[in-house]
MDTraj code that builds the backbone (N, CA, C; nanometers):
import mdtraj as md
import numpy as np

residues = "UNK UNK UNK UNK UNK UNK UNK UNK UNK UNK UNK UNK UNK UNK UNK UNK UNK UNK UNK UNK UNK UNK UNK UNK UNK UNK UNK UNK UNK UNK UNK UNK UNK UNK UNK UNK UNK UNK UNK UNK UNK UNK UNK UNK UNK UNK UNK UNK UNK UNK UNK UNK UNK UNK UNK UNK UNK UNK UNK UNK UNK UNK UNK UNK UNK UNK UNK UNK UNK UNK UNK UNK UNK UNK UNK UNK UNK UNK UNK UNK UNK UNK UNK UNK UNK UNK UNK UNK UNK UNK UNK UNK UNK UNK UNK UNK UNK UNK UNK UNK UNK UNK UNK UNK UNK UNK UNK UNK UNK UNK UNK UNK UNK UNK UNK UNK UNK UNK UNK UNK UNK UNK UNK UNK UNK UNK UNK UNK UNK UNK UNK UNK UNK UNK UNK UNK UNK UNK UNK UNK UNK UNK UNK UNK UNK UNK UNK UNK UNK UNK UNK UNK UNK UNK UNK UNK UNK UNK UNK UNK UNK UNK UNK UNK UNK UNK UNK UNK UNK UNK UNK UNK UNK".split()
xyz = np.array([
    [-2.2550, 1.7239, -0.8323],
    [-2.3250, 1.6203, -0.7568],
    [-2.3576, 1.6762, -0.6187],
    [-2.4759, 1.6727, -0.5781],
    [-2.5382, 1.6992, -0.5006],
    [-2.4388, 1.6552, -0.3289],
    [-2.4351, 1.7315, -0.2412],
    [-2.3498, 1.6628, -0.0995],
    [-2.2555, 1.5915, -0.1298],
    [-2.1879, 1.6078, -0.2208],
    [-2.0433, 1.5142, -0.2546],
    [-1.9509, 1.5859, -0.1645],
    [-1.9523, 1.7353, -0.1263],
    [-1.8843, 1.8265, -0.0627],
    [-1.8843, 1.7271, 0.1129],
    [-1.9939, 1.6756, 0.1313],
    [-2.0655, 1.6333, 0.2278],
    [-1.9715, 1.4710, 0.2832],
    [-1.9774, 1.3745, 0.1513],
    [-1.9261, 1.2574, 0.1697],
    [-1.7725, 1.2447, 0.1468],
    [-1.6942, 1.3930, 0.1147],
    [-1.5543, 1.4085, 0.1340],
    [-1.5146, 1.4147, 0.2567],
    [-1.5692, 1.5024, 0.3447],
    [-1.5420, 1.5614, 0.4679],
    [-1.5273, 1.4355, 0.5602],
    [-1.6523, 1.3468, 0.5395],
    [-1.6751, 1.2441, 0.6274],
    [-1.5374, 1.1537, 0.5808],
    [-1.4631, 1.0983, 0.4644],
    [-1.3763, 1.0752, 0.4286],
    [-1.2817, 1.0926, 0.4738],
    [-1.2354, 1.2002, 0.4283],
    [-1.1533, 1.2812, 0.5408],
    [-1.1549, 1.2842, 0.6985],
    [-1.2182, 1.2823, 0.7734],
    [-1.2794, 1.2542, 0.8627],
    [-1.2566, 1.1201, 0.9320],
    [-1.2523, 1.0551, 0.8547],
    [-1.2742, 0.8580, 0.8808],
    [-1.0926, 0.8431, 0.9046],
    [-1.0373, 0.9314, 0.7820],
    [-0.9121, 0.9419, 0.7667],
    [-0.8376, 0.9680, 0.9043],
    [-0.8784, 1.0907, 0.9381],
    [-0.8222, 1.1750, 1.0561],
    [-0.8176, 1.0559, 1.1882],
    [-0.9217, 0.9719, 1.1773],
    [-0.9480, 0.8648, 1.2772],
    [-0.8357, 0.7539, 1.3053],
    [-0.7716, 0.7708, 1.1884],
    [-0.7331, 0.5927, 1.2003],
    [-0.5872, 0.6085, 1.2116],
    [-0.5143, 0.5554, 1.2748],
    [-0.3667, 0.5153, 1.3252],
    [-0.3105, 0.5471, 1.2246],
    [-0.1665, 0.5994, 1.2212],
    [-0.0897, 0.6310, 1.1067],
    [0.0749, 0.6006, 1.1790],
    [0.1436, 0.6212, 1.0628],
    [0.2851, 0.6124, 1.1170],
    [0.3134, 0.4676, 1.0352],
    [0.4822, 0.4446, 1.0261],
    [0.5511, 0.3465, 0.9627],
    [0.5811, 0.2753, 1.0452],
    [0.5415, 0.2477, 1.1892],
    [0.5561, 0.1248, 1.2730],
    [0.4031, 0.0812, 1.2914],
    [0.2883, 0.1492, 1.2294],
    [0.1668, 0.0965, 1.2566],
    [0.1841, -0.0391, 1.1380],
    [0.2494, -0.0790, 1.0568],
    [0.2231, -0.1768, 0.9789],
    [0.2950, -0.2892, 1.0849],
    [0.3568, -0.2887, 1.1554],
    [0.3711, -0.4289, 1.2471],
    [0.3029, -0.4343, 1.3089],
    [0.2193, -0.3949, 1.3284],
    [0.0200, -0.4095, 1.3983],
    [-0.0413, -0.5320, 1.3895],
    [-0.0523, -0.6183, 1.3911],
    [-0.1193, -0.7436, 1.3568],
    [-0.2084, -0.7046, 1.3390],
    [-0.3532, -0.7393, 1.2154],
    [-0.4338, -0.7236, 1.1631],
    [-0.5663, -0.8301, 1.2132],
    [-0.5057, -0.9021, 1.2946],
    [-0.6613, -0.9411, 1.3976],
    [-0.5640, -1.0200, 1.5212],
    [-0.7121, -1.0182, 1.6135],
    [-0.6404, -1.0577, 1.7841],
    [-0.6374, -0.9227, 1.8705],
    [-0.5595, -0.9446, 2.0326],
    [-0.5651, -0.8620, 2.1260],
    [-0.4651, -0.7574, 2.0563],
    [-0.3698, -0.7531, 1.9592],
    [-0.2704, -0.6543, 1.9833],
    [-0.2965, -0.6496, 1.8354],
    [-0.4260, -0.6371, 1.7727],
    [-0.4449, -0.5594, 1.6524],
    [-0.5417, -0.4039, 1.7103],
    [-0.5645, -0.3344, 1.5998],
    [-0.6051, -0.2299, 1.6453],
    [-0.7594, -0.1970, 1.7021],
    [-0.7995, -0.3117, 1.6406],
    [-0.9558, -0.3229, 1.6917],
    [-0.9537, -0.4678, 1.8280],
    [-0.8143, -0.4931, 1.8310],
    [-0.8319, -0.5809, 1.9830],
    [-0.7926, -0.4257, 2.0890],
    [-0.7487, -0.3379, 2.0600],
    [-0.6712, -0.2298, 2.1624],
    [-0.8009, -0.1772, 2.1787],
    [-0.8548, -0.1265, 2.0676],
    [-0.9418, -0.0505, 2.0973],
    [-1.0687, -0.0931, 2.2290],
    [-1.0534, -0.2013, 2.2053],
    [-1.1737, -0.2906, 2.3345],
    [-1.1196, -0.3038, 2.4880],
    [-1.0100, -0.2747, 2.5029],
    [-0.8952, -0.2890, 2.6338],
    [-0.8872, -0.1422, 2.6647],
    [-0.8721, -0.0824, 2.8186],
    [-0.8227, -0.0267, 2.8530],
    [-0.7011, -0.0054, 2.8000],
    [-0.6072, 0.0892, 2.8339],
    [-0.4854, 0.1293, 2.7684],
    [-0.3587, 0.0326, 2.8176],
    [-0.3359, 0.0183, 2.9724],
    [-0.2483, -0.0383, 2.9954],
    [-0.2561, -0.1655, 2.9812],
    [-0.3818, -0.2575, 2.9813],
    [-0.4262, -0.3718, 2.9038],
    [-0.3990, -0.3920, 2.7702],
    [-0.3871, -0.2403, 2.7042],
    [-0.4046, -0.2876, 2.5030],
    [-0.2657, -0.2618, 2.5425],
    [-0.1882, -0.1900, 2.5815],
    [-0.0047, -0.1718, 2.5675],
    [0.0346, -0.3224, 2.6068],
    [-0.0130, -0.3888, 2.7109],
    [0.0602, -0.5267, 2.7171],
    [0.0492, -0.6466, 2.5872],
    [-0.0538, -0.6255, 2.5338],
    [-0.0911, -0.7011, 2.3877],
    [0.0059, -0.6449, 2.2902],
    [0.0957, -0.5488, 2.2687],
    [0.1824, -0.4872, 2.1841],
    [0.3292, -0.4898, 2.2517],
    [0.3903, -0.6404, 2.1535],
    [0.5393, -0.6641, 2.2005],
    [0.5982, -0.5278, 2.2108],
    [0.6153, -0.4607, 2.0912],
    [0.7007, -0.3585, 2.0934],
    [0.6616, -0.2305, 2.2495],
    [0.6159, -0.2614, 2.3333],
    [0.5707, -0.1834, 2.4192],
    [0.6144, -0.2541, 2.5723],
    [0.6729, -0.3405, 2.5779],
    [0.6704, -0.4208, 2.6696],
    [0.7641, -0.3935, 2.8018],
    [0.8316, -0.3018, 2.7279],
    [0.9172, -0.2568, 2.8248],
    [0.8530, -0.1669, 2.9272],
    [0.7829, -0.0502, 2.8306],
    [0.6270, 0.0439, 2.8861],
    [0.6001, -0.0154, 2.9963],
    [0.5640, -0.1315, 2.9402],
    [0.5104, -0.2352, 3.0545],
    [0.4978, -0.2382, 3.1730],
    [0.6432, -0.2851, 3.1635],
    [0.7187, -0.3269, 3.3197],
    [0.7528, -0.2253, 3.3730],
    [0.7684, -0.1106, 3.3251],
    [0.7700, -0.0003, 3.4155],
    [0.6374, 0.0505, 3.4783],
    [0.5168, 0.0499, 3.3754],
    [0.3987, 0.0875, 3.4554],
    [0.3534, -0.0040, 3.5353],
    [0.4358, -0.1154, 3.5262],
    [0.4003, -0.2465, 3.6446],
    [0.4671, -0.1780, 3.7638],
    [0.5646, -0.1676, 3.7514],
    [0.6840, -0.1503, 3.8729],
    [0.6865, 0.0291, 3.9690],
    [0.5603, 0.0985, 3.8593],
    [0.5604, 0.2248, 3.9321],
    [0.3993, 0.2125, 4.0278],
    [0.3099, 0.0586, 3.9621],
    [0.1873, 0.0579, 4.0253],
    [0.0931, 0.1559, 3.9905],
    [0.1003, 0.1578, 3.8334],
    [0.0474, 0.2376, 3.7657],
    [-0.0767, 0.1585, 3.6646],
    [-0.1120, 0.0796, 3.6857],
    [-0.1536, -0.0121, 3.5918],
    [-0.3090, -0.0170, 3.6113],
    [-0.3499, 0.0360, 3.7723],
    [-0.5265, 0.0451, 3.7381],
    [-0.5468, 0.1866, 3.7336],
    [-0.4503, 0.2609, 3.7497],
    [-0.4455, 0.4378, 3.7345],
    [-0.4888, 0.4630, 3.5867],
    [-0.3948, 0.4405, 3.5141],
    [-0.4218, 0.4138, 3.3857],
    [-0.5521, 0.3270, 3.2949],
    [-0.5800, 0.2464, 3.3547],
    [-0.6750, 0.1583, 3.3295],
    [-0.8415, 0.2345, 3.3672],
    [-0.8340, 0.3223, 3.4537],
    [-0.9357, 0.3087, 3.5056],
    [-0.9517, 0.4460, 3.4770],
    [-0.8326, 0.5275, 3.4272],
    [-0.8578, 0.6651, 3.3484],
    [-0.9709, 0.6652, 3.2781],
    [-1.0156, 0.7878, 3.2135],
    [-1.1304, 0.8422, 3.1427],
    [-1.1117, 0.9370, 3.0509],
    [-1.0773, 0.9143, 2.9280],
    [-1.0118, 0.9837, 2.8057],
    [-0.8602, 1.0785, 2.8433],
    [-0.7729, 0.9637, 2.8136],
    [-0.6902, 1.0321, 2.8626],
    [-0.5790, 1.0158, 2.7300],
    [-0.4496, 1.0734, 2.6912],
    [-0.3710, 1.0595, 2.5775],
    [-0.2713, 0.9745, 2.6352],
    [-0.1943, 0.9064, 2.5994],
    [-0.0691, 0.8233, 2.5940],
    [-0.0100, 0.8339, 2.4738],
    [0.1496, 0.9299, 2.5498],
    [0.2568, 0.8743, 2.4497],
    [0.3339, 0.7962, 2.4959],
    [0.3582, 0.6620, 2.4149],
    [0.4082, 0.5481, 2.4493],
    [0.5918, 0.5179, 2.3762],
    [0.6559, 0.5145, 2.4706],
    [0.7801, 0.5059, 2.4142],
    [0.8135, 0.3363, 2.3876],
    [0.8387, 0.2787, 2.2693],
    [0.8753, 0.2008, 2.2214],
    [1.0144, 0.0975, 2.3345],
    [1.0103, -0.0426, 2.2958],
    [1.1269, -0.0833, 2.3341],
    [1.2922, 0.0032, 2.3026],
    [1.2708, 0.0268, 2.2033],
    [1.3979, 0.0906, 2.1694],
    [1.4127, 0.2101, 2.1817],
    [1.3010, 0.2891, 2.2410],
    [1.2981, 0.4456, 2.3233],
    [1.3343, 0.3883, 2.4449],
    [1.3466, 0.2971, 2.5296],
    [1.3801, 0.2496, 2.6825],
    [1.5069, 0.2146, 2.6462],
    [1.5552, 0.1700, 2.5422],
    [1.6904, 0.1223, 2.5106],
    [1.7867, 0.2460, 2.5072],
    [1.7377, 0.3592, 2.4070],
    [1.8378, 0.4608, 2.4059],
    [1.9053, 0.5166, 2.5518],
    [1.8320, 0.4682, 2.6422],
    [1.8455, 0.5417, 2.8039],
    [2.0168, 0.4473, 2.8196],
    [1.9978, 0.3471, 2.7581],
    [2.1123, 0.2798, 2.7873],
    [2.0631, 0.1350, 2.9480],
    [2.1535, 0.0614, 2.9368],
    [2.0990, -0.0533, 3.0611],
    [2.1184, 0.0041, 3.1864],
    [2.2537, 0.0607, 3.2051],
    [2.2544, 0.1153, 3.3511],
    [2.1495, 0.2676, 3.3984],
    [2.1404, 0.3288, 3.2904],
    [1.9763, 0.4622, 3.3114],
    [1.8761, 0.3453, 3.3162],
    [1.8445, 0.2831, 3.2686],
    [1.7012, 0.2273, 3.2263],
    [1.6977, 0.1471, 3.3727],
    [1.8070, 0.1039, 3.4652],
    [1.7826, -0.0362, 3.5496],
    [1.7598, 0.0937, 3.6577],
    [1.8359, 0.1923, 3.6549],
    [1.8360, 0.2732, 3.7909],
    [1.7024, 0.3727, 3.7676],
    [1.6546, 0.3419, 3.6698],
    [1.4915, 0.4451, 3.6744],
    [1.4215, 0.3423, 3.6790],
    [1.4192, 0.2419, 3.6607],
    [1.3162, 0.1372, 3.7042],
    [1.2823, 0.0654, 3.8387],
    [1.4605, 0.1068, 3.9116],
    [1.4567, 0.0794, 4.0370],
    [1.4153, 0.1926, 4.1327],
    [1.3792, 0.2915, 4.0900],
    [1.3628, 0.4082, 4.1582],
    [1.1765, 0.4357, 4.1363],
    [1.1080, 0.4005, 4.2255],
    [0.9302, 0.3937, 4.1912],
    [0.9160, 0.5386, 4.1844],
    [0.9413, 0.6871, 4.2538],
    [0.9324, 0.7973, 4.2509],
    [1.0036, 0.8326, 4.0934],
    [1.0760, 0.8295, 4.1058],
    [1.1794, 0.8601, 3.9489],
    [1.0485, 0.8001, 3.8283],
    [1.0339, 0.6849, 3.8526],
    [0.9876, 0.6121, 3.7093],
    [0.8566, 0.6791, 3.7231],
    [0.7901, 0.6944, 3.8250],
    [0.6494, 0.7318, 3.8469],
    [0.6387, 0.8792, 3.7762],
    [0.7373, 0.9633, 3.7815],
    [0.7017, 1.1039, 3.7285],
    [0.7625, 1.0731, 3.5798],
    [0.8620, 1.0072, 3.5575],
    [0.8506, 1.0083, 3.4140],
    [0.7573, 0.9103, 3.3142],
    [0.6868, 0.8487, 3.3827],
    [0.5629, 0.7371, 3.2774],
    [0.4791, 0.8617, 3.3115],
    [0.4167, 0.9369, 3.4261],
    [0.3416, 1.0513, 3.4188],
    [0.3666, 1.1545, 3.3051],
    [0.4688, 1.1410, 3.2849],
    [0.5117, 1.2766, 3.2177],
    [0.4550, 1.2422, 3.0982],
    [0.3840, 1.1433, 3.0215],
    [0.3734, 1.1086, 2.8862],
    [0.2469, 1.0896, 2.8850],
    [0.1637, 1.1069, 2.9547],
    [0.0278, 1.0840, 2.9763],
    [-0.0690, 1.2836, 3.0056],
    [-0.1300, 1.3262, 2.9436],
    [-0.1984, 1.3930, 2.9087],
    [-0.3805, 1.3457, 2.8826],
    [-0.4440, 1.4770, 2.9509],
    [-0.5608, 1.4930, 3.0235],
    [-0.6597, 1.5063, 2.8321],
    [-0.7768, 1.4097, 2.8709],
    [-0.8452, 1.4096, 2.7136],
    [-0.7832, 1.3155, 2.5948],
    [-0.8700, 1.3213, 2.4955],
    [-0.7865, 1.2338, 2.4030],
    [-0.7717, 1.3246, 2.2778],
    [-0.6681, 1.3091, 2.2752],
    [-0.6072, 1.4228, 2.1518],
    [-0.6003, 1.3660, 2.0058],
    [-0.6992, 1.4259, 1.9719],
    [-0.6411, 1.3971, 1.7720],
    [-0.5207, 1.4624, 1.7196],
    [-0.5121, 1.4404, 1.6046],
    [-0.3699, 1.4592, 1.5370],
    [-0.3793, 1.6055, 1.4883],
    [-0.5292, 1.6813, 1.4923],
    [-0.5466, 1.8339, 1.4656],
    [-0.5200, 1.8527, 1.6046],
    [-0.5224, 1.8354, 1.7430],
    [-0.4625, 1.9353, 1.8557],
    [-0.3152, 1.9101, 1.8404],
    [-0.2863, 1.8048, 1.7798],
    [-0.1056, 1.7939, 1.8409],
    [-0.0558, 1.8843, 1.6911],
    [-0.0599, 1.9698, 1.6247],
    [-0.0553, 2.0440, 1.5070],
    [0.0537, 2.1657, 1.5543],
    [-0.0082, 2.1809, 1.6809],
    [0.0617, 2.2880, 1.7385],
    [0.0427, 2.2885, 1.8609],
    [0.0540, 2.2251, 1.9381],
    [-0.0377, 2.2484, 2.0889],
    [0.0802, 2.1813, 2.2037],
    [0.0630, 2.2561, 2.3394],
    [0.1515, 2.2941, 2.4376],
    [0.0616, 2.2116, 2.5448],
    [0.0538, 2.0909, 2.6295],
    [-0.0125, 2.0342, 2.7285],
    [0.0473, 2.0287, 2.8244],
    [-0.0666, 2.0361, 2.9440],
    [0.0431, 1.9805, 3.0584],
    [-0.0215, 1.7958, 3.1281],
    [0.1459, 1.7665, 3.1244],
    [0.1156, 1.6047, 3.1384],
    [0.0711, 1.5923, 3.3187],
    [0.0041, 1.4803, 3.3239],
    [-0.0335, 1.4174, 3.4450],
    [0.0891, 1.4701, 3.5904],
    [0.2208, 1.4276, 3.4848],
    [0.3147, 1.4730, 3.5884],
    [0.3322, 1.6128, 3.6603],
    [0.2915, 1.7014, 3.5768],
    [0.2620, 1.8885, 3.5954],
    [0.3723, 1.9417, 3.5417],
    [0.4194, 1.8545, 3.4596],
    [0.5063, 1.9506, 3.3311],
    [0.4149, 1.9934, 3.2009],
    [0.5281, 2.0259, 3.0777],
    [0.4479, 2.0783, 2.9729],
    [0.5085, 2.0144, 2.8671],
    [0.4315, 1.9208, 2.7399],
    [0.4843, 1.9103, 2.6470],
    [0.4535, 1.9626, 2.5289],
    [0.5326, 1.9762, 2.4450],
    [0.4775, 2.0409, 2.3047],
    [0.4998, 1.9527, 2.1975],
    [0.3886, 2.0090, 2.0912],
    [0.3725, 1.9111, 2.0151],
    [0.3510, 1.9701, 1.8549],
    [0.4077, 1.9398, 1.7538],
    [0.4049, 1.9861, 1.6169],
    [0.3970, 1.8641, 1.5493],
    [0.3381, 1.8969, 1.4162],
    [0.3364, 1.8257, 1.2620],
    [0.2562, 1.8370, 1.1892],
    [0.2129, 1.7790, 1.1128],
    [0.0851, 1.7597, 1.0396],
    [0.1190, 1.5942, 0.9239],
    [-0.0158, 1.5688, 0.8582],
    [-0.0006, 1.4632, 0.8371],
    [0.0014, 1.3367, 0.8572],
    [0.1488, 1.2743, 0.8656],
    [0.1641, 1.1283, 0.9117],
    [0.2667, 1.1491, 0.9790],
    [0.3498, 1.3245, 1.0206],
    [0.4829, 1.3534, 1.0880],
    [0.4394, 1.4393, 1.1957],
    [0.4687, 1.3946, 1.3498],
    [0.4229, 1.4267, 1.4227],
    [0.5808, 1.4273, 1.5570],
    [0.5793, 1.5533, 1.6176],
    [0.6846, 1.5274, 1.7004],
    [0.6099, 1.5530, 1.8612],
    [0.6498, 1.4652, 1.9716],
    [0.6589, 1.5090, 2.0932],
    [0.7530, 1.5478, 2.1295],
    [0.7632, 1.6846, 2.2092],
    [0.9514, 1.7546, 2.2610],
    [1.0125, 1.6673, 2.1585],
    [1.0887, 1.6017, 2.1873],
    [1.2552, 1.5643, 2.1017],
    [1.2038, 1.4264, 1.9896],
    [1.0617, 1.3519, 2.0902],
    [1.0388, 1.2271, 2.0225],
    [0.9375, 1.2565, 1.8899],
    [0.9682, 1.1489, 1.7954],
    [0.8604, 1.1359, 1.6793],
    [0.7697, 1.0416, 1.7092],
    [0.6494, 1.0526, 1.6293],
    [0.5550, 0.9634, 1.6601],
    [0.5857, 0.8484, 1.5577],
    [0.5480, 0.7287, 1.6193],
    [0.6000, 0.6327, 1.4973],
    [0.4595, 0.5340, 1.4421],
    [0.3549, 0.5530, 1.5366],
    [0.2702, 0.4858, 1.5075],
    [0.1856, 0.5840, 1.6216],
    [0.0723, 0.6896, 1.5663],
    [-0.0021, 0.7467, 1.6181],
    [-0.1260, 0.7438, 1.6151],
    [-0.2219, 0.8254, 1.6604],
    [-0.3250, 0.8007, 1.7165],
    [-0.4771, 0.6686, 1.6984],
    [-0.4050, 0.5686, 1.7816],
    [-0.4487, 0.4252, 1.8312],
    [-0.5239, 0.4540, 1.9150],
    [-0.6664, 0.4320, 1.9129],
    [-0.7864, 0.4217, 1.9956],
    [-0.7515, 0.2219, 2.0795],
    [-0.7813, 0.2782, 2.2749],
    [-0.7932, 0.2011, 2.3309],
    [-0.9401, 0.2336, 2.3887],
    [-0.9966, 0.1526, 2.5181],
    [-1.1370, 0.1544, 2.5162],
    [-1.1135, 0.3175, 2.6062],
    [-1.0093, 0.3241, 2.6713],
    [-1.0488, 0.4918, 2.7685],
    [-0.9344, 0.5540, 2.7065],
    [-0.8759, 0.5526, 2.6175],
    [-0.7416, 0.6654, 2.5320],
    [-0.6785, 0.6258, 2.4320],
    [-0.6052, 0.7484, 2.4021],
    [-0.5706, 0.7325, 2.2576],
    [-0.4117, 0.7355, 2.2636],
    [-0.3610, 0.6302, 2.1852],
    [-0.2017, 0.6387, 2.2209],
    [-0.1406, 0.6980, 2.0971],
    [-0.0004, 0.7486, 2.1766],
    [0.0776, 0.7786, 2.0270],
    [0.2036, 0.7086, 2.0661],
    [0.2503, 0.6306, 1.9629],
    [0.3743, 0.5590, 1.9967],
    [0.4909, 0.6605, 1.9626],
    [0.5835, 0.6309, 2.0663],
    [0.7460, 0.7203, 2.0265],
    [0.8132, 0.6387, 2.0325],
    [0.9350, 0.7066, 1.9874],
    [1.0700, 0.6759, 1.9602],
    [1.1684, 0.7004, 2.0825],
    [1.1489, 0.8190, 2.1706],
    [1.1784, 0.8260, 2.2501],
    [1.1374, 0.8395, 2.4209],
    [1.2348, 0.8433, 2.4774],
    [1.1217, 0.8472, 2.6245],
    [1.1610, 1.0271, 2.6688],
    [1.0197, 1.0796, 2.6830],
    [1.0377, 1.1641, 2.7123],
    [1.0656, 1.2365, 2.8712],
    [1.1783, 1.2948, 2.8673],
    [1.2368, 1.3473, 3.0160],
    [1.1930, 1.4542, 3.1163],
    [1.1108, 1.4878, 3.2237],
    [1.0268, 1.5695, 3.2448],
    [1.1460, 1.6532, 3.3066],
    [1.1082, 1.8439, 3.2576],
    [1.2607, 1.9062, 3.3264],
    [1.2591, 1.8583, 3.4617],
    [1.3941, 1.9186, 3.5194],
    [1.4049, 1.9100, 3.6681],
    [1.3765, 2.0301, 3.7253],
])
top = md.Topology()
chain = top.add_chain()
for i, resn in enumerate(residues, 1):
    res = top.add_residue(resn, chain, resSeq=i)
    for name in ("N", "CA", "C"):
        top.add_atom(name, md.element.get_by_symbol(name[0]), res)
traj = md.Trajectory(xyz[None], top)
């Protein structure tokens, strides 16, 4: 059959596009905090529509990060989950939230320049907003940042593309 070679690729292709991971099924499937409400929002706008992110939140509230982000221009977000802010424990999590310098370089640290598909994070070494470096392996639907997994990855917002983690990632000292 004639360009069938043609209407795989694009397949494939459509594939490569769309959110993956085993926490993308608690996605709500219409509204602000489904994937086609994110996609219409800036990033730190579509992260507040997603309970599981809420913690994200209040930290990019509390570092005054919220039109930085917003007003970015293809930029990546890896987003650490409520229960990536939890592993820090209550007394890490209250004393980095109370600290605007502290919290400010580590929500930087997860944010990377462009929007990255799931073929650059394959193998690829970035440096985050903060001026560290993260690395990144997998293929598939298994994807790691440094120590964190992706649990629900690449989510189109209207200026970036998020990847949700598991953990919060720690920029060296």
């Amino acid at each position: 059959m004639p360009g069938s070679g043609a209407l795989a690729n694009t397949a494939a292709e459509a594939a490569a596009r769309r959110p993956f991971g085993p926490a993308c099924s608690a996605v709500p499937s219409t509204g602000k905090g489904s994937f086609s409400g994110m996609a219409a929002d800036p990033v730190a706008t579509a992260a507040s529509n997603n309970p599981a992110l809420s913690t994200l939140v209040t930290a990019v509230k509390k570092a005054g990060l919220v039109d930085t982000l917003n007003s970015a221009d293809g930029i990546t977000v890896f987003a650490p989950t409520n229960q990536a802010f939890a592993k820090l424990g209550r007394k890490t999590l209250n004393k980095v939230l109370a600290n605007r310098k502290t919290l400010t370089g580590i929500l930087t640290y997860h944010v990377v320049s462009g929007r990255k598909t799931p073929t650059d994070l394959k193998s690829g070494s970035f440096t985050t907003l903060q001026g560290g470096k993260i690395t990144t392996t997998g293929s598939g639907a298994t994807y790691r940042v440094n120590n964190a997994k992706v649990v629900c990855g690449n989510v189109p917002t209207r200026n970036a593309t998020v990847y949700i983690v598991d953990t919060v990632l720690m920029p060296p000292r």
